[in-house]
PDB file with SEQRES, HELIX, SHEET and CRYST1 records, atoms N, CA, C and O in Angstrom:
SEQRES   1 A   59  UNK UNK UNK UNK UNK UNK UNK UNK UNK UNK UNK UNK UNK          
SEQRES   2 A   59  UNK UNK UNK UNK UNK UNK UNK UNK UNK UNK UNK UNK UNK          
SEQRES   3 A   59  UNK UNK UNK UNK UNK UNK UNK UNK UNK UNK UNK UNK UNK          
SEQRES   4 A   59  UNK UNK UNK UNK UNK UNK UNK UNK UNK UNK UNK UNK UNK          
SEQRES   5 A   59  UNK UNK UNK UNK UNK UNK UNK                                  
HELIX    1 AA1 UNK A    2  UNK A   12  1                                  11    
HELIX    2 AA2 UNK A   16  UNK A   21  1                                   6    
HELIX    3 AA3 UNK A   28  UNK A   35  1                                   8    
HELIX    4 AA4 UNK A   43  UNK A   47  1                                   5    
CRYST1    1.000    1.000    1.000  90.00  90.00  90.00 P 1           1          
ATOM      1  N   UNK A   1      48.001  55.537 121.951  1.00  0.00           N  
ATOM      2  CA  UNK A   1      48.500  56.818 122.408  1.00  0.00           C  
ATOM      3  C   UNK A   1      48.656  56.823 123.925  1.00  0.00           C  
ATOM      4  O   UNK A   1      49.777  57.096 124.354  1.00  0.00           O  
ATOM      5  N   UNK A   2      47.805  56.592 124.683  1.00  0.00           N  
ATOM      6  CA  UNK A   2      48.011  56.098 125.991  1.00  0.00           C  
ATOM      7  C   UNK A   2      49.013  55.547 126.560  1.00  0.00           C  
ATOM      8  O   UNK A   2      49.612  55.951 127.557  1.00  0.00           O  
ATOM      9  N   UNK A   3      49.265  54.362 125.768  1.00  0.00           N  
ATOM     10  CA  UNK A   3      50.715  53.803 125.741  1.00  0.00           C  
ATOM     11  C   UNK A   3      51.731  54.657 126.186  1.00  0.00           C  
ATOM     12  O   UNK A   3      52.357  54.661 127.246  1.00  0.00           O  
ATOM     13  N   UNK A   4      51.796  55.434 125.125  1.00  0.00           N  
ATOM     14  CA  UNK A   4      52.845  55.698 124.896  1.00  0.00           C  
ATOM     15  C   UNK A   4      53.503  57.185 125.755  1.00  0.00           C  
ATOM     16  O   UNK A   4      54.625  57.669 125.908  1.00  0.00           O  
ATOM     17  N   UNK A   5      52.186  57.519 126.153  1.00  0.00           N  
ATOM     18  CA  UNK A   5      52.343  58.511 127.177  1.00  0.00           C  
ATOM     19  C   UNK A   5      52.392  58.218 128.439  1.00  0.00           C  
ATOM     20  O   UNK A   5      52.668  59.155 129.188  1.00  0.00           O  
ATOM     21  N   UNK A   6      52.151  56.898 129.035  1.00  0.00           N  
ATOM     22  CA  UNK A   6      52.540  56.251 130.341  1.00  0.00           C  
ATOM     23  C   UNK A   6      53.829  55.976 130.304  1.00  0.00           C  
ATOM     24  O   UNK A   6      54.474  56.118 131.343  1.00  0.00           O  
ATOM     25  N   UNK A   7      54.575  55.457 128.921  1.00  0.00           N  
ATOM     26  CA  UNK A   7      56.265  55.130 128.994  1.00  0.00           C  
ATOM     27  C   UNK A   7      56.805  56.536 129.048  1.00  0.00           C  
ATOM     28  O   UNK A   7      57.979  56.744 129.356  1.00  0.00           O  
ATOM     29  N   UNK A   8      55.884  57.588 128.725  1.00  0.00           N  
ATOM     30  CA  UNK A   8      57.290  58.639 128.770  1.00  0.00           C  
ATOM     31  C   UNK A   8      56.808  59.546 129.998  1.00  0.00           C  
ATOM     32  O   UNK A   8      57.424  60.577 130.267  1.00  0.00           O  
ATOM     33  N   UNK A   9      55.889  59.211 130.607  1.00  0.00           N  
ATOM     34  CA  UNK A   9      55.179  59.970 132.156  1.00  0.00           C  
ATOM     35  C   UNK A   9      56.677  58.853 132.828  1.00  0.00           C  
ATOM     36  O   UNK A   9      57.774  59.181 133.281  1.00  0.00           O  
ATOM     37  N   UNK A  10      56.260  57.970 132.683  1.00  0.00           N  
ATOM     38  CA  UNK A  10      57.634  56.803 133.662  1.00  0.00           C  
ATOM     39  C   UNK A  10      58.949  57.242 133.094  1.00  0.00           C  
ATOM     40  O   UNK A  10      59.918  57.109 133.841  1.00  0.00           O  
ATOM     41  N   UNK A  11      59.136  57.707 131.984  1.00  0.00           N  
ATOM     42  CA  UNK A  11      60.236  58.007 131.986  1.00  0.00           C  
ATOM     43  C   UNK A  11      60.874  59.176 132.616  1.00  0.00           C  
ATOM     44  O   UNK A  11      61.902  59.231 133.291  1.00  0.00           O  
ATOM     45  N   UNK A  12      59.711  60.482 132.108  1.00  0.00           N  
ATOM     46  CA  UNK A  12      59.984  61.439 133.249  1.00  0.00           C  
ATOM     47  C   UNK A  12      60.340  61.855 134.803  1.00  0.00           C  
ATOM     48  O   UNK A  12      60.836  62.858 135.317  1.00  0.00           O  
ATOM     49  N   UNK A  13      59.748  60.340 135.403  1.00  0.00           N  
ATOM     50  CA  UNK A  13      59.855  60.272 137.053  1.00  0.00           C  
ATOM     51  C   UNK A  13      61.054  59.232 137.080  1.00  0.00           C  
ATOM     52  O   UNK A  13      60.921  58.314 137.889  1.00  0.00           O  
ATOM     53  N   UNK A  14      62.232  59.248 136.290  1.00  0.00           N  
ATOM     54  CA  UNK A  14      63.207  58.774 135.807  1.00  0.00           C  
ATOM     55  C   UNK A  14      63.858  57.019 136.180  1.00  0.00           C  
ATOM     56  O   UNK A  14      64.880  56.498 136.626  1.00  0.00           O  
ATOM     57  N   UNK A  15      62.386  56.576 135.613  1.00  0.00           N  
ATOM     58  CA  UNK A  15      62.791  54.831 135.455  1.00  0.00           C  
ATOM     59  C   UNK A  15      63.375  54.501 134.399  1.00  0.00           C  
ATOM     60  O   UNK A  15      62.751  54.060 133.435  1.00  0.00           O  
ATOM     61  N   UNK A  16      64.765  54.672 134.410  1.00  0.00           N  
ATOM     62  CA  UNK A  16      65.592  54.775 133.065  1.00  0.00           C  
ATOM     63  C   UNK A  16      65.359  53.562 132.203  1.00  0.00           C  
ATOM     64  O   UNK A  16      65.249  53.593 130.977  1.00  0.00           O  
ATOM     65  N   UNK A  17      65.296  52.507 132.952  1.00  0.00           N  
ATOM     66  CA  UNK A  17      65.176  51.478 132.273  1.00  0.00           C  
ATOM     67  C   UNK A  17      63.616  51.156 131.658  1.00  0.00           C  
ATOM     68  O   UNK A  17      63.458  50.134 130.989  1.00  0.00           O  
ATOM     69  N   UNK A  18      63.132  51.547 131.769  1.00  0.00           N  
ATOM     70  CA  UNK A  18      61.538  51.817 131.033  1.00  0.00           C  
ATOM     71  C   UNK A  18      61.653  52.290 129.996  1.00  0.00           C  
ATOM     72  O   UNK A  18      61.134  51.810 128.988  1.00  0.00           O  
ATOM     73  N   UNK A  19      62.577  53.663 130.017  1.00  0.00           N  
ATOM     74  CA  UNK A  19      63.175  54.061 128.314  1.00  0.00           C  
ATOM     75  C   UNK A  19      63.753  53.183 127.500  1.00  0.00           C  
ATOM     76  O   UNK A  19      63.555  53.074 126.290  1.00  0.00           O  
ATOM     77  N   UNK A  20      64.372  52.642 128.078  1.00  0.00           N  
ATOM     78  CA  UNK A  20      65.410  51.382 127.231  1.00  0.00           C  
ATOM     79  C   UNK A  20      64.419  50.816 126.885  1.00  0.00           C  
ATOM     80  O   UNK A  20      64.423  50.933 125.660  1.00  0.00           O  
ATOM     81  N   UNK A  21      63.572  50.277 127.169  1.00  0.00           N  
ATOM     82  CA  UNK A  21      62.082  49.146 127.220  1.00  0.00           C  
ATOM     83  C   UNK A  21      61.927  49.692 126.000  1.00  0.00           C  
ATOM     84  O   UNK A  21      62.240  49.047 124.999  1.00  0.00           O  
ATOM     85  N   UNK A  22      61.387  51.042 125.912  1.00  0.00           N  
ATOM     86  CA  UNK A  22      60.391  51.438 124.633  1.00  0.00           C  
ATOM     87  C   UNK A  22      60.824  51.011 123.007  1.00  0.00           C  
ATOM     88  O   UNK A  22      61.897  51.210 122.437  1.00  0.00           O  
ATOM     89  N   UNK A  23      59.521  50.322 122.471  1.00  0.00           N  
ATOM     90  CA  UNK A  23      59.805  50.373 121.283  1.00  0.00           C  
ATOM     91  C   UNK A  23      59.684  51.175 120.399  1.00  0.00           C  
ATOM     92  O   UNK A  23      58.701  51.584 119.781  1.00  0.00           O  
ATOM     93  N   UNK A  24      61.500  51.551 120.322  1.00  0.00           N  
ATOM     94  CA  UNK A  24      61.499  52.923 119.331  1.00  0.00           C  
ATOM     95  C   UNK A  24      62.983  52.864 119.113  1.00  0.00           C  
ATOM     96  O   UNK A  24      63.891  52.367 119.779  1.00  0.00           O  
ATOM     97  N   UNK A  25      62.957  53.429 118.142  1.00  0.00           N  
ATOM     98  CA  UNK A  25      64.738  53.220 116.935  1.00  0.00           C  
ATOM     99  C   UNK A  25      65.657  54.032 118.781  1.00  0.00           C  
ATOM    100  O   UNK A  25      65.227  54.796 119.645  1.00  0.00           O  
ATOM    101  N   UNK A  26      66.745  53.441 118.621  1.00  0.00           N  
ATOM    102  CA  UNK A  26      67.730  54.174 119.562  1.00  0.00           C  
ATOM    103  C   UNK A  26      67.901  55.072 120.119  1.00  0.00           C  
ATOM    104  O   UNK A  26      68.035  55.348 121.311  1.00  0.00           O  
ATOM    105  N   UNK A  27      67.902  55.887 118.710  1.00  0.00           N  
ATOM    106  CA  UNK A  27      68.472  57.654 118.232  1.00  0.00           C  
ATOM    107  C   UNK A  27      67.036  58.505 119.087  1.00  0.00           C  
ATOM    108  O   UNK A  27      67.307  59.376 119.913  1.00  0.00           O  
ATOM    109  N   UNK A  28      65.815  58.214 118.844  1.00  0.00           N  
ATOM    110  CA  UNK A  28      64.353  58.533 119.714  1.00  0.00           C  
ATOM    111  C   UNK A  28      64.648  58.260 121.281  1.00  0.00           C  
ATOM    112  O   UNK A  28      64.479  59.086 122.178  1.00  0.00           O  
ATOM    113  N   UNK A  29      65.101  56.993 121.426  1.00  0.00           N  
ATOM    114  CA  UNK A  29      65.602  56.409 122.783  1.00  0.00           C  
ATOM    115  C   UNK A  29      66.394  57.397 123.343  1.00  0.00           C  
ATOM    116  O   UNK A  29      65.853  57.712 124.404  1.00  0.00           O  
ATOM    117  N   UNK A  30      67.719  58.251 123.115  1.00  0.00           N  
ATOM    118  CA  UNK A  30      68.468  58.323 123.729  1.00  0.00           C  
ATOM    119  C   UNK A  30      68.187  60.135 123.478  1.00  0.00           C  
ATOM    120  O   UNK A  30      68.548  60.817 124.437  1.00  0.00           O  
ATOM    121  N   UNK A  31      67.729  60.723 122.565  1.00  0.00           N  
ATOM    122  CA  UNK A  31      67.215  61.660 122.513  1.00  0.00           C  
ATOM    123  C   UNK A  31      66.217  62.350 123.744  1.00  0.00           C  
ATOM    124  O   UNK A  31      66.178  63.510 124.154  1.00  0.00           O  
ATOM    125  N   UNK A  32      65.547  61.315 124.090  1.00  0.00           N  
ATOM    126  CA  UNK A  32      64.363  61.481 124.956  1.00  0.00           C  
ATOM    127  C   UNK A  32      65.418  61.310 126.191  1.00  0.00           C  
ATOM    128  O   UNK A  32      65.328  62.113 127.119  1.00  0.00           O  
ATOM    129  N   UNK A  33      66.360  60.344 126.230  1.00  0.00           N  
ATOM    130  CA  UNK A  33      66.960  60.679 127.512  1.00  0.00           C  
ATOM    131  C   UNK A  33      68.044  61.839 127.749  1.00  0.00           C  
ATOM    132  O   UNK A  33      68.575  61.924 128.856  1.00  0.00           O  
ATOM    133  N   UNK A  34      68.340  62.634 126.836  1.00  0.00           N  
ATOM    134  CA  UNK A  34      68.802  63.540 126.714  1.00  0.00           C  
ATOM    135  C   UNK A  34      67.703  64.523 127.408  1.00  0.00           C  
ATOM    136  O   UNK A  34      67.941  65.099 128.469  1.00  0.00           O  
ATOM    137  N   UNK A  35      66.622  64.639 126.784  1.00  0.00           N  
ATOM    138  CA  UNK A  35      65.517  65.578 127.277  1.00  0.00           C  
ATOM    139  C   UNK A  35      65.465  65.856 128.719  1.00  0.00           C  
ATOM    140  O   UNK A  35      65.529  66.846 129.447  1.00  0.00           O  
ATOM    141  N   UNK A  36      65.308  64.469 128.849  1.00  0.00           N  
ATOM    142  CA  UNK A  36      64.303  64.442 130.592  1.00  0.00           C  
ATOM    143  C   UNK A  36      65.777  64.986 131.582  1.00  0.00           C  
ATOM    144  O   UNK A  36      65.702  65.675 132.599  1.00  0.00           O  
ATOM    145  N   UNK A  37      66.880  64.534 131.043  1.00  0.00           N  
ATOM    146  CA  UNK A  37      68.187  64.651 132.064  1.00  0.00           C  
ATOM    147  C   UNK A  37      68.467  66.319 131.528  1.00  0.00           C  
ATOM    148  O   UNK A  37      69.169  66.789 132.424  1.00  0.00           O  
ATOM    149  N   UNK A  38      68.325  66.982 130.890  1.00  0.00           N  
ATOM    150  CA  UNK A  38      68.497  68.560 130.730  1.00  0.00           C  
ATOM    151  C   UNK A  38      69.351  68.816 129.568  1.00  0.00           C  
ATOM    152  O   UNK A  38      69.410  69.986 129.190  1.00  0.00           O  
ATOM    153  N   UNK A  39      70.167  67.741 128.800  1.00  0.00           N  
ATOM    154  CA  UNK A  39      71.314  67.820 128.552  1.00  0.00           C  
ATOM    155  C   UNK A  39      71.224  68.617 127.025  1.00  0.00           C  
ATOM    156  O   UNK A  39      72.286  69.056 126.584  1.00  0.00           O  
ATOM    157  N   UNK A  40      69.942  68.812 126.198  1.00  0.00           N  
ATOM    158  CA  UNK A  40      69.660  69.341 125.335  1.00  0.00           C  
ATOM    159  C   UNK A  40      70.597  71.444 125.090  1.00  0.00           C  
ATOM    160  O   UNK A  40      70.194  72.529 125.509  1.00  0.00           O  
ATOM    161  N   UNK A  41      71.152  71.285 124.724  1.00  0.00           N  
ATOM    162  CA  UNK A  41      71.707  73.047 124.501  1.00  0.00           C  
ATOM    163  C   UNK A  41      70.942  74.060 124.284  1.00  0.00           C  
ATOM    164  O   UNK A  41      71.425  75.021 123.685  1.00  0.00           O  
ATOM    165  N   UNK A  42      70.048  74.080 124.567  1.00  0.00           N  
ATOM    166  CA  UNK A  42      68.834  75.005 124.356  1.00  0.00           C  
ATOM    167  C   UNK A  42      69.947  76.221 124.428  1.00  0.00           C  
ATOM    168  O   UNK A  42      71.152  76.179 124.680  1.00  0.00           O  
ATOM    169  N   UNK A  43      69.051  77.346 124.101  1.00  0.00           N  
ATOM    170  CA  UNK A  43      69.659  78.657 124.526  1.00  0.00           C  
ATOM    171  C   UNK A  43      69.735  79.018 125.977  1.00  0.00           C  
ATOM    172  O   UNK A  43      70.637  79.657 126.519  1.00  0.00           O  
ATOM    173  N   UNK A  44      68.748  78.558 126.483  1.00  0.00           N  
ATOM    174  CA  UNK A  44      68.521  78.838 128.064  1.00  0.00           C  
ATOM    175  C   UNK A  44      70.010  78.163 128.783  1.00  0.00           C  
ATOM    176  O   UNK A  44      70.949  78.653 129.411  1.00  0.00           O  
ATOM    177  N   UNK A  45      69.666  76.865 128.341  1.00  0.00           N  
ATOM    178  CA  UNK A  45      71.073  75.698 129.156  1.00  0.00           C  
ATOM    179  C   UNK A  45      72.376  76.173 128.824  1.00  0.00           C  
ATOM    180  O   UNK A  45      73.275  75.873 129.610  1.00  0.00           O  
ATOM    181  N   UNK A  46      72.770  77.112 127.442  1.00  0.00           N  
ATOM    182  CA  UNK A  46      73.757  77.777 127.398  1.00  0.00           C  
ATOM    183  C   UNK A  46      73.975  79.048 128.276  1.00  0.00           C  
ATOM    184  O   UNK A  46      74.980  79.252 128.956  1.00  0.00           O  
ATOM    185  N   UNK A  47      72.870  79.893 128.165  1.00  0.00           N  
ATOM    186  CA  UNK A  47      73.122  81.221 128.911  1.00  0.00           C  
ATOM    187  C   UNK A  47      73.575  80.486 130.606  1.00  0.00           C  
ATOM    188  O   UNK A  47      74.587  80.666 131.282  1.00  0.00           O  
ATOM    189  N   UNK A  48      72.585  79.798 130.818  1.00  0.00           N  
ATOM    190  CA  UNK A  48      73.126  79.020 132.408  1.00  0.00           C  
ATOM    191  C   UNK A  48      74.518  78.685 132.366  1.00  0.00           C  
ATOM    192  O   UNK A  48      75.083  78.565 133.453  1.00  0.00           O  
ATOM    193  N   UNK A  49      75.192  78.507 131.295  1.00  0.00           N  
ATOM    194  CA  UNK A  49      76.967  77.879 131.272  1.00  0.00           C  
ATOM    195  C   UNK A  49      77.907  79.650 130.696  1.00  0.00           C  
ATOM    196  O   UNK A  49      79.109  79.857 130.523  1.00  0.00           O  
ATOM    197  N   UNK A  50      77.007  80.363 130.588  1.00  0.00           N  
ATOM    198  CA  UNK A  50      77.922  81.553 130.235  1.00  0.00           C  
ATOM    199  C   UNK A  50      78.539  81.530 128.636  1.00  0.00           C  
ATOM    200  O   UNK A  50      79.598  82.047 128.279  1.00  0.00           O  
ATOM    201  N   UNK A  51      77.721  80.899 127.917  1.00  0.00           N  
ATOM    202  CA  UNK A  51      78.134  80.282 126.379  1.00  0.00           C  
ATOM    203  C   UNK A  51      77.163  81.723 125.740  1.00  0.00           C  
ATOM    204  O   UNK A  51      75.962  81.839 125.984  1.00  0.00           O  
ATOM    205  N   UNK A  52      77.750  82.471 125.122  1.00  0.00           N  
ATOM    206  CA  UNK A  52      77.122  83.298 124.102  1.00  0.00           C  
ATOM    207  C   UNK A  52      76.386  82.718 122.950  1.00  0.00           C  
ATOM    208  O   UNK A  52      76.790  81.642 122.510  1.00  0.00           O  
ATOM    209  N   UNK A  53      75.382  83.278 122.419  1.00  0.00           N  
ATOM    210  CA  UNK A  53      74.647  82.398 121.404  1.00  0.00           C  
ATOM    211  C   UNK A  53      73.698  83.521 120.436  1.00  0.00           C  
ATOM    212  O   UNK A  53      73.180  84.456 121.046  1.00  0.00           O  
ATOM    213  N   UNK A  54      73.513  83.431 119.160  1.00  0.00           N  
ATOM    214  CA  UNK A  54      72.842  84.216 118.503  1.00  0.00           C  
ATOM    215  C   UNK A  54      71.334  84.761 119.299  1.00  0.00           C  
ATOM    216  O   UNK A  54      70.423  84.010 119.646  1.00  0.00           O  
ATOM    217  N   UNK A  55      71.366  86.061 119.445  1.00  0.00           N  
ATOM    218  CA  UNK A  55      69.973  86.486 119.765  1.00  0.00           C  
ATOM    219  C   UNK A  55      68.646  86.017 118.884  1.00  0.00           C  
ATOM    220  O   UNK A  55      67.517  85.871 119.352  1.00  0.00           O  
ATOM    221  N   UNK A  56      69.057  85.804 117.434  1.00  0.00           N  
ATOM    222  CA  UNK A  56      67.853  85.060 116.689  1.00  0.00           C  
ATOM    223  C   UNK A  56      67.443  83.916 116.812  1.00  0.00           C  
ATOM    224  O   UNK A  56      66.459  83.556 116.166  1.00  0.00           O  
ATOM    225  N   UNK A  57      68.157  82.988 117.751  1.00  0.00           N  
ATOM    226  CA  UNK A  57      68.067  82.154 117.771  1.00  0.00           C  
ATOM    227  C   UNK A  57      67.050  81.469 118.533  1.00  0.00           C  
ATOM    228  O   UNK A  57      67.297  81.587 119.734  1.00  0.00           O  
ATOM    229  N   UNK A  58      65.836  80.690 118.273  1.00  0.00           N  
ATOM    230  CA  UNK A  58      64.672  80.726 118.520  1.00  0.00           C  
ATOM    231  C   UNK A  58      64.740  79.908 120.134  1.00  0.00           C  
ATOM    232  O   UNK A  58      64.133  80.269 121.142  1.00  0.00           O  
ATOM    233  N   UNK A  59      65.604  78.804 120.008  1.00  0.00           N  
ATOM    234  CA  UNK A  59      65.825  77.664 120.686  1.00  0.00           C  
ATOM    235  C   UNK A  59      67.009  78.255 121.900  1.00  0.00           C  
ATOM    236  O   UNK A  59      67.472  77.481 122.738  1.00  0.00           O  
TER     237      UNK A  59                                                      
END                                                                             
């Protein structure tokens, strides 16, 4: 567990290539670099672009 929270502490302070490193299927890989770079659509990251979005919507 340690592990695995030092590759994604390094990934956070954005040593991209440390992500690539990790052993983990792609789709986890590139997901997580989606995360750390913002690029996820949350509701928040939409209201910031002026994108309307269901009020129920949890995310």
């Amino acid at each position: 567990m340690n592990e695995a929270r030092r590759q994604v502490e390094s990934v956070m302070n954005q040593n991209w290539s440390d992500l690539w490193a990790i052993n983990a299927p792609p789709k986890t890989r590139h997901l997580v670099w989606k995360v750390c770079r913002g690029c996820i659509p949350t509701r928040n990251r939409l209201l910031q672009r002026q994108v309307e979005c269901a009020a129920e919507c949890p995310l």
